[in-house]
C-alpha positions, 0 to 999 in steps of 0.5 A: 498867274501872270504878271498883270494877274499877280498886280491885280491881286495885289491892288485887290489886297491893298484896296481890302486893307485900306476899306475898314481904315477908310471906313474908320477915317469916314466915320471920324470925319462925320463925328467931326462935322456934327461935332462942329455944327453943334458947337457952331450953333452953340457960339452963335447962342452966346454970340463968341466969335470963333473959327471951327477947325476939324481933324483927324489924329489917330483913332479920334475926331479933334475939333478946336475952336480959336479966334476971339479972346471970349473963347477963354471963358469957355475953358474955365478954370482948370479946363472944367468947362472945356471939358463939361463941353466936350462931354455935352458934345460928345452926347450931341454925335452920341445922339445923331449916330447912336454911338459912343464918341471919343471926341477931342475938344480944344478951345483957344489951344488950351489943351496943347499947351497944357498937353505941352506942360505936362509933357515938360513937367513928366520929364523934368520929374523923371529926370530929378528922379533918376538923380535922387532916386526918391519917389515924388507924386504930382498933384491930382490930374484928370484921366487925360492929364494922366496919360499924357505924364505916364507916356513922358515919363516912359520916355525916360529909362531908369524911372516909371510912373504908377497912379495913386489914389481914388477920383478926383484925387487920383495922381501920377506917382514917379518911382526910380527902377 
């Protein structure tokens, strides 16, 4: 095998490898842009005024909408509309592509900030922990919520988070090793 022969099987390999991921990252941008269409239309219905942004990010579509200050109300109080959106969206590609969806929505930032919070919260939890060697529980969270305090407070070595209890009173749990 030559040099120009072993380059060719090389690229070959490469280009294998970078097809399923490609295929992935294809399918993730179509799940976006029907995501997107949907929820045009539907601020188009209520008459907001928003920007549709789509991403990317791992193994999941990300679709966030900002711009006008009505865009809260569809938040709700503690992010219960957002997420009655984004199921009802993840139902719309569900619906176009025959599979399920994992779909992130994001509506006026709100789930960074809040994802920004917990971050924060988990580690300040973790931190008193590790000093008082007590064990504290945190308010119920949603599964999401959950995830984001577990992966904080596994920042922090000397402490681990377990979750307690039985939807929707299901909670974060810090314990010191």
């Amino acid at each position: 095998m030559t040099n120009s022969d072993t380059a060719t099987a090389a690229e070959e390999q490469v280009d294998v490898a970078a097809g399923p991921q490609d295929a992935v990252e294809d399918k993730l941008v179509a799940e976006g842009e029907i995501a997107g269409d949907y929820l045009e239309e539907l601020l188009d219905l209520l008459d907001f005024d928003g920007d549709i942004d789509l991403d990317v990010e791992g193994d999941r579509a990300v679709v966030s909408i900002d711009g006008g200050g009505d865009l809260i109300k569809l938040v709700g109080r503690k992010g219960e509309v957002l997420d009655a959106l984004q199921e009802l969206t993840r139902l719309a590609v569900h619906q176009r592509t025959g599979e399920r969806s994992r779909l992130m929505l994001d509506i006026a930032q709100w789930r960074r900030r809040r994802r920004d919070e917990l971050a924060a919260l988990g580690d300040k939890v973790a931190q008193r922990v590790l000093e008082t060697g007590e064990r504290e529980e945190l308010s119920p969270m949603t599964p999401f919520e959950r995830k984001i305090v577990h992966d904080a407070v596994a920042a922090v070595s000397g402490v681990h988070s377990e979750s307690e209890g039985v939807e929707p009173s299901r909670r974060v749990v810090i314990i010191a090793d």
